[in-house]
VEXDO-559503 format. One line per 5 residues: their letters; for each residue x, y, z of N, C-alpha, C. Coordinates in Angstrom, 2 decimals, padded with zeros to 5 digits. Example, Ala and Ser with C-alpha at 12.3 -4.5 7.8 and 13.67 -1.06 7.14 Angstrom:
BEGIN
as	013.19 -005.69 007.80 012.30 -004.50 007.80 013.20 -003.30 007.80 ~ 012.85 -002.25 007.08 013.67 -001.06 007.14 012.90 000.03 007.87 $
! end
This chain:
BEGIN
xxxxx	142.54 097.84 112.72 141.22 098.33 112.34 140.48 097.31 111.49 ~ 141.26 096.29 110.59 140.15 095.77 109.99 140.61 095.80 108.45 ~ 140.38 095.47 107.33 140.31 095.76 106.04 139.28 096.70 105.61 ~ 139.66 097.99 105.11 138.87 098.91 104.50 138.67 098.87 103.00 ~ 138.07 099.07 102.15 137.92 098.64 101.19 137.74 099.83 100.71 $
xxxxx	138.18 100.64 099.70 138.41 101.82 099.06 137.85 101.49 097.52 ~ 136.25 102.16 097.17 135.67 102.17 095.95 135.39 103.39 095.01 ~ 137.07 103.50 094.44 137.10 104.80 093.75 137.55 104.52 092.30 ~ 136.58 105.24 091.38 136.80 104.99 089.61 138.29 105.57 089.44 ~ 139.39 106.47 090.32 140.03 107.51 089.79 141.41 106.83 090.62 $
xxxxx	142.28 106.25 090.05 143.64 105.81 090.32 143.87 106.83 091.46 ~ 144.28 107.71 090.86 145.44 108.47 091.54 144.63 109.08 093.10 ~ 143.01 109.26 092.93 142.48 109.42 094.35 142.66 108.40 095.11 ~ 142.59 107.18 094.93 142.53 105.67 095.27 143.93 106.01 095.88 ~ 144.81 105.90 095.17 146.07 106.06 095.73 146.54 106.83 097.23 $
xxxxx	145.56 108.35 096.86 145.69 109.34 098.33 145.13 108.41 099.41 ~ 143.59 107.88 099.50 142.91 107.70 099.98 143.77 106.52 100.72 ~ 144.65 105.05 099.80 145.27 104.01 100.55 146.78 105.02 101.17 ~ 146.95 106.06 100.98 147.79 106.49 101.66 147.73 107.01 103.03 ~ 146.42 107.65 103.05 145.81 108.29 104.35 146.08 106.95 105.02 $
xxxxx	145.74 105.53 105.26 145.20 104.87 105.40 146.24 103.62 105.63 ~ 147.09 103.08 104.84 147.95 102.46 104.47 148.50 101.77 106.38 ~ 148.70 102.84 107.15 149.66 102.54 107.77 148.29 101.90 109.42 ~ 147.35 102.13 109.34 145.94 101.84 110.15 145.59 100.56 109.89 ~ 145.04 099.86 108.67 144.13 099.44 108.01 144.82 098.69 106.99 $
xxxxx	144.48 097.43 106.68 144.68 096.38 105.51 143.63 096.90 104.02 ~ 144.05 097.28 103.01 143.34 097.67 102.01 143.06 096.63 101.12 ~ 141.62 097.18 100.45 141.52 096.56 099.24 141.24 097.37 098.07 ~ 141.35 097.74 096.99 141.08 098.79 096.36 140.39 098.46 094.82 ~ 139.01 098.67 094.72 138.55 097.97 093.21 136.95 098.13 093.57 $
xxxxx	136.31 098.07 092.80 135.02 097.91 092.88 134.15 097.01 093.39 ~ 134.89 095.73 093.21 134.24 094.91 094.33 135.07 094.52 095.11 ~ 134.74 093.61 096.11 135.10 092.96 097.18 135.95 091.55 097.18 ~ 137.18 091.21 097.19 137.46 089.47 096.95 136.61 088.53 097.49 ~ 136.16 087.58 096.97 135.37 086.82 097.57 136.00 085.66 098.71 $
xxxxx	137.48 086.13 098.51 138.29 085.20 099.76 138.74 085.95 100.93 ~ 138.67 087.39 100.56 138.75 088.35 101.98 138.05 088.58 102.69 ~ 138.04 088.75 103.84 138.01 089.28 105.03 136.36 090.13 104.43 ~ 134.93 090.43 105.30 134.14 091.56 105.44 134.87 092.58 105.53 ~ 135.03 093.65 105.01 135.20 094.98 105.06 134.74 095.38 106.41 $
xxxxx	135.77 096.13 107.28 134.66 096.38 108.69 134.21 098.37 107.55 ~ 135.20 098.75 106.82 134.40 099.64 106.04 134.56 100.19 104.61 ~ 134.33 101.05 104.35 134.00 101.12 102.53 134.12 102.71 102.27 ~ 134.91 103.27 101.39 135.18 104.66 101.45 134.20 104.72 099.73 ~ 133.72 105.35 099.51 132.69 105.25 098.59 133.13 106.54 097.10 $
xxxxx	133.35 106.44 096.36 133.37 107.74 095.98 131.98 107.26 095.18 ~ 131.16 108.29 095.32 129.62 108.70 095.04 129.85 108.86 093.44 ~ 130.55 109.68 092.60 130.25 110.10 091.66 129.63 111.49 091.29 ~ 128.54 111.62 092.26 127.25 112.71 092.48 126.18 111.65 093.02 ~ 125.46 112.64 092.98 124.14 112.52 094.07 123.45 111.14 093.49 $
xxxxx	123.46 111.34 091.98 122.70 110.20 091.20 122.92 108.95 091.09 ~ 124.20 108.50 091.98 124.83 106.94 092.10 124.67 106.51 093.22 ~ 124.67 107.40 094.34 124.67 107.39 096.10 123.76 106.01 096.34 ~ 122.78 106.15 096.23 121.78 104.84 096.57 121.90 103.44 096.10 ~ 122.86 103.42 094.52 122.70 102.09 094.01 124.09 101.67 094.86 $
xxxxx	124.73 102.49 094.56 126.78 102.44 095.11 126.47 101.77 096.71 ~ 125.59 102.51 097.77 125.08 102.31 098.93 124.62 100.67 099.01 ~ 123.77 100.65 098.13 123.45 099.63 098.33 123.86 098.06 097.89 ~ 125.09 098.34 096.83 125.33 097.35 096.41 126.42 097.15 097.45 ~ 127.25 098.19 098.27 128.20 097.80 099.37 127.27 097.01 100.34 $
xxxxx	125.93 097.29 100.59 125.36 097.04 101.39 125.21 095.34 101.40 ~ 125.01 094.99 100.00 124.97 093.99 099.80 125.79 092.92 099.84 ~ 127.03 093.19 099.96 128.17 092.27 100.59 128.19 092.25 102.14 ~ 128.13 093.07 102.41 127.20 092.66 104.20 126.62 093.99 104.32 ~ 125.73 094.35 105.06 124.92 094.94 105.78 125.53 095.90 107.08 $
xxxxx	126.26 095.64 107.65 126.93 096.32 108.68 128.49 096.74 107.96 ~ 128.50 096.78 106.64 129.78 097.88 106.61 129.40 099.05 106.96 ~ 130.64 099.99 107.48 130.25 101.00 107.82 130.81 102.00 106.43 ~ 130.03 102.63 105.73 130.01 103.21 104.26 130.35 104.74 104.52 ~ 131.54 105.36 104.19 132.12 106.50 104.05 131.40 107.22 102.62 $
xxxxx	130.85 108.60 102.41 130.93 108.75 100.86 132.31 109.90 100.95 ~ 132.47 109.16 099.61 133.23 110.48 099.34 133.34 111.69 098.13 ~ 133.80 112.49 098.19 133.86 113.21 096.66 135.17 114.20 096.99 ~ 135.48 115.17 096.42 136.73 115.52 095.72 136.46 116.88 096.56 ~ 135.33 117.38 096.56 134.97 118.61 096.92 134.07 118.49 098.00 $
xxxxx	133.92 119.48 099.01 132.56 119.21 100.32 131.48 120.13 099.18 ~ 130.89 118.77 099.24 129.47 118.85 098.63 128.52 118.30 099.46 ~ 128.28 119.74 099.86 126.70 119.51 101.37 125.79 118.59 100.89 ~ 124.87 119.33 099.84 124.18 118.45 099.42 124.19 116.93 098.74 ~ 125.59 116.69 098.97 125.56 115.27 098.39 125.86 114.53 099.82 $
xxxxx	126.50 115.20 100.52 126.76 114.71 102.18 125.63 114.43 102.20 ~ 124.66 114.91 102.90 123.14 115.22 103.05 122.81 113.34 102.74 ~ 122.68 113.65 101.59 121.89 112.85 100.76 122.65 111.34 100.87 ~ 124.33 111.62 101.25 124.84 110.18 101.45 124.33 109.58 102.67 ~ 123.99 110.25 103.98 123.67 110.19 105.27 122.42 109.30 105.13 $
xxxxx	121.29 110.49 104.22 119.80 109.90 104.19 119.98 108.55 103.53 ~ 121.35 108.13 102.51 120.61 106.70 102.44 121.45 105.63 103.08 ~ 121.85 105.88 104.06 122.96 104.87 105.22 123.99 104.86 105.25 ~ 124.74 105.97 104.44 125.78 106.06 105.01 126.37 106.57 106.79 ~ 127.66 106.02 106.63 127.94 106.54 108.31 128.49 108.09 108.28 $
xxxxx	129.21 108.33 107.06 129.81 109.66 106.84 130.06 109.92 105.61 ~ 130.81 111.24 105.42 131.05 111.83 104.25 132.16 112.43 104.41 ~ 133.41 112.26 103.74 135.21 112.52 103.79 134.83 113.14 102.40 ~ 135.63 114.16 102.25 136.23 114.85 100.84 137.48 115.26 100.97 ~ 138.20 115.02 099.32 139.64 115.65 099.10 140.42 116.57 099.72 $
xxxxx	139.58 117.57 100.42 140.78 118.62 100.92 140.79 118.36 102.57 ~ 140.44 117.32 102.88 140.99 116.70 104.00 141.86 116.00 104.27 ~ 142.77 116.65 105.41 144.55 115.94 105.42 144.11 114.48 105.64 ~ 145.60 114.08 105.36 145.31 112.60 105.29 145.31 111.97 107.13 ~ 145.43 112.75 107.76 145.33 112.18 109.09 143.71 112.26 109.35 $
xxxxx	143.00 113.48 108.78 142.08 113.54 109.08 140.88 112.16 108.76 ~ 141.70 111.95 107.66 140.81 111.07 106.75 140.88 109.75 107.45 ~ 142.01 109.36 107.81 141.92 108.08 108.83 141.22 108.22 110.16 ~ 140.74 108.79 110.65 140.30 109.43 112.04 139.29 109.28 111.44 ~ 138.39 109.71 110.53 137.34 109.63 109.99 136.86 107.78 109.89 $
xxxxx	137.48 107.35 108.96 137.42 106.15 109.04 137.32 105.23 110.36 ~ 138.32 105.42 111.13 138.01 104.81 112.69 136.86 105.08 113.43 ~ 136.83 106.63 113.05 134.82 106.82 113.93 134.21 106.28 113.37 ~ 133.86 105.93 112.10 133.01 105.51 111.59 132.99 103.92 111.88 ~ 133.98 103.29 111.57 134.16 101.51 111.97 133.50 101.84 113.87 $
xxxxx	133.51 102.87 114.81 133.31 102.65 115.85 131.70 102.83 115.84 ~ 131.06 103.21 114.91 129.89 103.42 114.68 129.28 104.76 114.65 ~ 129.94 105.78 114.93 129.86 107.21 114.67 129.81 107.50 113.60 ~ 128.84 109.05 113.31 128.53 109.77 112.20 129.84 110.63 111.97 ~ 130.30 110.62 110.54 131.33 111.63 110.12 130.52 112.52 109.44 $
xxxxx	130.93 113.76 109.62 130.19 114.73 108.53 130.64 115.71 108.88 ~ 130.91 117.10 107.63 131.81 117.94 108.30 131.12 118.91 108.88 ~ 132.23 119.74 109.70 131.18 120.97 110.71 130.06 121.67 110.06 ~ 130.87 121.69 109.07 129.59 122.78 107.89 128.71 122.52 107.57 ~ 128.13 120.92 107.81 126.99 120.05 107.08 125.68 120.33 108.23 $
xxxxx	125.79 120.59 109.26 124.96 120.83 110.44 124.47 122.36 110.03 ~ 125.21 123.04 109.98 124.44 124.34 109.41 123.85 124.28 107.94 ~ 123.96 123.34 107.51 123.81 123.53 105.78 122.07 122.68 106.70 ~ 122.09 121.98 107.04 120.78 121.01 107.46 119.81 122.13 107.96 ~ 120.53 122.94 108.76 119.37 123.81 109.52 119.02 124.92 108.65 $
xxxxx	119.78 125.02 107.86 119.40 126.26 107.04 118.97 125.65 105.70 ~ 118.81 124.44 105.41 117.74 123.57 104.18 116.90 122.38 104.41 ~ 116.23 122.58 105.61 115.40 121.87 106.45 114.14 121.71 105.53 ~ 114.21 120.67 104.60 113.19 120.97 104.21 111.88 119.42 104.05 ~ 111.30 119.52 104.97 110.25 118.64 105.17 109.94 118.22 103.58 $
xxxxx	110.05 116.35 103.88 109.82 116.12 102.99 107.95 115.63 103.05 ~ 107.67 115.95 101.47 106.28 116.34 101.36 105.53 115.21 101.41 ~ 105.17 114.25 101.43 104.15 113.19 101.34 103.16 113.03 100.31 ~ 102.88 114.28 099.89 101.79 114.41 098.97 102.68 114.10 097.56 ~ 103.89 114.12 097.34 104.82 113.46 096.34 104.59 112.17 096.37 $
xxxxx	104.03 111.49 097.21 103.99 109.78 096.94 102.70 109.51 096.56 ~ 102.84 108.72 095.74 101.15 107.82 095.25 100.27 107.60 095.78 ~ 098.84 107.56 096.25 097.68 106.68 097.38 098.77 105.42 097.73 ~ 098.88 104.86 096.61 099.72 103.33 096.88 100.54 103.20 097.52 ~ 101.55 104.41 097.13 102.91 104.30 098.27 102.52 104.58 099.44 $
xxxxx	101.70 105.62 099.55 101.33 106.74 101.12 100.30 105.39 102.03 ~ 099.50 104.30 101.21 098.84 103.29 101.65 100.20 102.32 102.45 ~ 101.16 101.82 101.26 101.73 100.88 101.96 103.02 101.52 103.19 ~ 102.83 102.68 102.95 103.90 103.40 104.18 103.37 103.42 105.38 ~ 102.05 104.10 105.52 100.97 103.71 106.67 101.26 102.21 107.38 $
xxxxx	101.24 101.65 106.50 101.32 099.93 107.23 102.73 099.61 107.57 ~ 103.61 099.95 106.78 105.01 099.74 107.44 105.02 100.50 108.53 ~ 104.53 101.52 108.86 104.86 102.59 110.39 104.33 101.97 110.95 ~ 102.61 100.68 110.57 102.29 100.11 111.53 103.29 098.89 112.08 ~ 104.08 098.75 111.25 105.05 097.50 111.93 104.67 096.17 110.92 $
xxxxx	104.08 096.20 109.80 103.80 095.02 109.22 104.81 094.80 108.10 ~ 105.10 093.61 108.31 105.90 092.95 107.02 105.39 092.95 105.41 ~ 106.68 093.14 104.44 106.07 093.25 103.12 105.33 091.90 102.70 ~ 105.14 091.04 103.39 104.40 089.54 103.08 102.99 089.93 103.79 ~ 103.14 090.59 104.87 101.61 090.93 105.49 100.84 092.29 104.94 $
xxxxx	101.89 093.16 104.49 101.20 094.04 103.59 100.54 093.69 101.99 ~ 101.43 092.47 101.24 100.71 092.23 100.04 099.34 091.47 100.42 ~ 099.52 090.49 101.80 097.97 089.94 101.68 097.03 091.05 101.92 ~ 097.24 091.92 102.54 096.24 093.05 103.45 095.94 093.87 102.13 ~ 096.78 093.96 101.08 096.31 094.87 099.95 096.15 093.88 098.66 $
xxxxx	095.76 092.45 098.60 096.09 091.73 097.45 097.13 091.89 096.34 ~ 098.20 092.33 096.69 099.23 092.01 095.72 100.42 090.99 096.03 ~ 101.26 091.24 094.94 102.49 090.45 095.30 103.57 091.21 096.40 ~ 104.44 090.16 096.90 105.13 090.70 097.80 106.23 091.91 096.92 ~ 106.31 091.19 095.61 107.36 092.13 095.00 107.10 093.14 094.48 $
xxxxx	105.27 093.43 093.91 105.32 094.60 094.26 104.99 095.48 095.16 ~ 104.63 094.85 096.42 105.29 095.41 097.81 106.48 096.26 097.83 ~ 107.54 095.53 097.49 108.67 095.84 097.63 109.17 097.26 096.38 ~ 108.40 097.06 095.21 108.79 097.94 093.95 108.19 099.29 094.21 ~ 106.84 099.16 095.69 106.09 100.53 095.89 107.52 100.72 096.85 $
xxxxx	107.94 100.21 097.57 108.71 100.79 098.68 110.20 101.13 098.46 ~ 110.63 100.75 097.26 112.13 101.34 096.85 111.95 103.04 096.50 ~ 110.43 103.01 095.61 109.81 104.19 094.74 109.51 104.94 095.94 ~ 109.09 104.53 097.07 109.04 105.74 098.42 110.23 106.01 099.33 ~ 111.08 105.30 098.67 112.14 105.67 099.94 112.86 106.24 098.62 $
xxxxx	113.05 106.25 098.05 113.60 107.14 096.98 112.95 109.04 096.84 ~ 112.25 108.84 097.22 111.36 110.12 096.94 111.29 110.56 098.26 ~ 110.99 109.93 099.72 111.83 110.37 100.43 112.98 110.66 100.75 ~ 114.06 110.01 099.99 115.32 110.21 100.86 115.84 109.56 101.65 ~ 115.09 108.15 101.81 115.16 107.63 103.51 116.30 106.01 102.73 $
xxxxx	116.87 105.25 103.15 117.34 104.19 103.02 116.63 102.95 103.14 ~ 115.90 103.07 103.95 115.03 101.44 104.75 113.68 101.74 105.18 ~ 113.56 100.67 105.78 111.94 101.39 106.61 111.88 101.82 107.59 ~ 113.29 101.31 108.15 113.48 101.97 109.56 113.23 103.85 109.57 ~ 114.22 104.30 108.50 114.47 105.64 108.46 112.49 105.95 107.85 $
xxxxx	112.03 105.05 107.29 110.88 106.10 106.68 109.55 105.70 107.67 ~ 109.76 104.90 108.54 109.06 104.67 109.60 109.11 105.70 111.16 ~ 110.36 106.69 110.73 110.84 107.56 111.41 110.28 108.78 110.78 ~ 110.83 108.52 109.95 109.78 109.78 109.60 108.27 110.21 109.53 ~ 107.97 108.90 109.16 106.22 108.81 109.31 105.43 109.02 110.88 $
xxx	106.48 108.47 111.31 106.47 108.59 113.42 106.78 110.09 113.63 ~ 107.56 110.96 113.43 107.81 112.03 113.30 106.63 112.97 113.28 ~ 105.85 113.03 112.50 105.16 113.65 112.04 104.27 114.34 112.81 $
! end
């Protein structure tokens, strides 16, 4: 399978998690990444809660871009599933899943499949809740318009006279408030509509 890279604050979960795992998969287990190993083909995440999901996301993201990012937590927590999905993750594994399950999980996900548990599909349809637009700034709702048109944050600061970076500082502040990860996802949504 690859080297999986297991990013959990809590020993003894770390431990379950390289156990599920151990006998599939080459581990690494720590917060970051060796800088002499192998890309991670993926990354089992423990979230914390909802309030770390995006930076945790993205700083895996930042050692490459195509890991495929598991969240995890201790308990099935819909709403943090949810919310790991909306910002790129591939899935969401929790504690009271056998350890076979948990490797099976991991392999769909390195194959590029969504993990998420049965229950998370009904939790979606039954908290469907359109996100509002009128929560974002003229500024943000201006430079979102232009990303759905397909323009780059270098062609959006000339088109609105600013800098590219704060281009970029309106568009962390809207994909945050959406929910969305990239522009892809909030260009989907704006297409959606």
């Amino acid at each position: 399978m690859g080297l999986v890279w297991i990013d959990c604050p809590y020993p003894v979960v770390a431990a379950g998690l390289g156990e599920a795992l151990k006998m599939r998969a080459r581990l690494h287990v720590g917060k970051t990444v060796p800088t002499d190993a192998e890309v991670p083909c993926c990354a089992v995440f423990d979230t914390g809660g909802t309030e770390g999901i995006s930076e945790g996301i993205e700083r895996i993201r930042g050692v490459d871009p195509d890991i495929s990012i598991l969240a995890f937590s201790l308990h099935v927590d819909l709403p943090l599933a949810r919310a790991a999905l909306r910002h790129g993750a591939r899935g969401f594994i929790h504690g009271g899943m056998e350890l076979d399950q948990i490797a099976r999980a991991v392999e769909v996900a390195v194959e590029g499949e969504i993990v998420a548990p049965r229950k998370l599909l009904e939790y979606l349809i039954a908290n469907d809740d359109p996100t509002d637009l009128d929560d974002l700034t003229a500024r943000q709702r201006e430079i979102l318009q232009l990303v759905a048109q397909g323009l780059s944050n270098a062609q959006i600061a000339k088109h609105l006279f600013l800098s590219e970076s704060t281009v970029k500082q309106h568009l962390r502040a809207t994909y945050k408030v959406l929910g969305v990860g990239d522009r892809k996802e909030a260009t989907r949504l704006i297409n959606g509509r």
